[in-house]
C-alpha angles and dihedrals in degrees: 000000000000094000098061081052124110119256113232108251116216121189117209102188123115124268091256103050088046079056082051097051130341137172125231101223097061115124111194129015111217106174099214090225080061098058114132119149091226077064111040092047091054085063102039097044087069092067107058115188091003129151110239127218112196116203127186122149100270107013096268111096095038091049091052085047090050092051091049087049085054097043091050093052088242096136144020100213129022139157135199113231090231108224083015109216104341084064096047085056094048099046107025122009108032090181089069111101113242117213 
């Protein structure tokens, strides 16, 4: 059954803030200044049907990510990880370095 299945997590942040904090769990790393379509549908088109996670540091640039899959018709469902993670530091995982 496709809904108990894991969502893919992409992380949107730069090289050098994933060498500040990152989470173990992320999928795929699409630096945001990276962002083509040619690319990022080379990567998403591997995952048909699938759920998608965006993560940035505080919530901005993989919303805005999430709203041009969405515009592109790259994916079907996606959500935006709000406060990214320096949220996810404060609420849930108090090991990961916050910058």
């Amino acid at each position: 059954n496709s809904q108990n299945e894991n969502p893919i997590i992409i992380d949107v942040r730069e090289n050098l803030e994933i060498d500040l904090a990152s989470l173990s769990f992320v999928d795929i790393y699409i630096p945001i200044s990276k962002v083509s379509f040619e690319y990022v549908s080379s990567l998403i088109l591997k995952y048909p049907e699938k759920k998608f996670v965006i993560l940035c540091h505080k919530g901005i640039r993989s919303y805005n990510f999430a709203q041009w899959l969405l515009d592109n018709d790259l994916v079907k469902e996606v959500w935006n990880l709000k406060e990214g993670i320096d949220g996810w530091s404060i609420h849930i995982d108090s090991s990961i370095p916050r910058y």
